[in-house]
Structure formats: structure tokens, C-alpha cells
N, C-alpha and C positions, 0 to 999 in steps of 0.2 A: 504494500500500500504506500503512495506516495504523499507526502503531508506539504500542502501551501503551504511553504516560507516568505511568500509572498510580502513587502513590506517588515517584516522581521529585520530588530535591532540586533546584530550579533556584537557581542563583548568576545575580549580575550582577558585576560589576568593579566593587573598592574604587573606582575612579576615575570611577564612573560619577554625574552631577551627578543632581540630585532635580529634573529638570526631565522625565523619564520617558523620555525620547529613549535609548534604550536597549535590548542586549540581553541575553536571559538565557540561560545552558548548565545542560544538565544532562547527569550521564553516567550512560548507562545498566548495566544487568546484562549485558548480551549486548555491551557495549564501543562500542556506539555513541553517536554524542553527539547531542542534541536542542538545538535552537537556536530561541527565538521572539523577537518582541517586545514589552519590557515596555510600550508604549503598548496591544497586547490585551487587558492582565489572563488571559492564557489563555485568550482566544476564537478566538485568529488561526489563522492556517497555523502548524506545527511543522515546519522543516525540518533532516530525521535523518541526519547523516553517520557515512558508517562509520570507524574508528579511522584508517585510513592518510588518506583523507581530513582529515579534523579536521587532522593532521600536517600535510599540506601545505598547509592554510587557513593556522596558525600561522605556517608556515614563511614561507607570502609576506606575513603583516602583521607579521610581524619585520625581515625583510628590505626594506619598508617598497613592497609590488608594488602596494595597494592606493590610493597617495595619490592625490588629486584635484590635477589640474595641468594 
């Protein structure tokens, strides 16, 4: 299923370096969150998580579930 991005404000993280490795959110009208990356310029995949999701993304790169080790 494809989700309008249509008008979508995409952010990236203050901490994010200008070497474009990076990615961007946007939240949508209907509460879901859009995720790409900004090496596509918006050509790539968009991958759309719905509210509780997103929450739990958060929840385990807070918690720190994702480090490489």
C-alpha cells in the first residue's frame, strides 16, 4: 500500500552530520509516521509506521536495543 506524502514536512535530527548519511521523519495527518532516507532526495522507499509502532521504534533506540556489538 502506498501512503500520500503529499505536502509532508520531513525533519532530520539537529545531530544529524552534513555528510547525508541520514534519516528523515515526517508525521502525518492520519498519525502515522513516514521514514526515508536522506541519501534519496525522495526517490527511495518510504517506510510508514503507524503511531504505536513509531513508540516502540523510540522506545528501543532509547533504551539503547539497537546498538551494533
Amino acid at each position: 500500500m502506498e501512503v500520500d506524502v503529499t505536502g509532508a514536512v520531513w525533519r532530520k535530527s539537529t545531530y544529524s552530520g552534513p555528510d547525508g548519511n541520514c534519516v528523515e521523519v515526517a508525521f502525518l495527518v492520519d498519525g502515522a509516521v513516514a521514514v526515508r532516507d536522506t541519501k534519496d532526495n525522495g526517490r527511495g522507499p518510504i517506510l510508514t509506521l503507524a503511531p504505536g509502532e513509531w513508540d516502540a521504534f523510540l522506545m528501543g533506540v532509547s533504551t539503547g536495543g539497537f546498538q551494533r556489538g
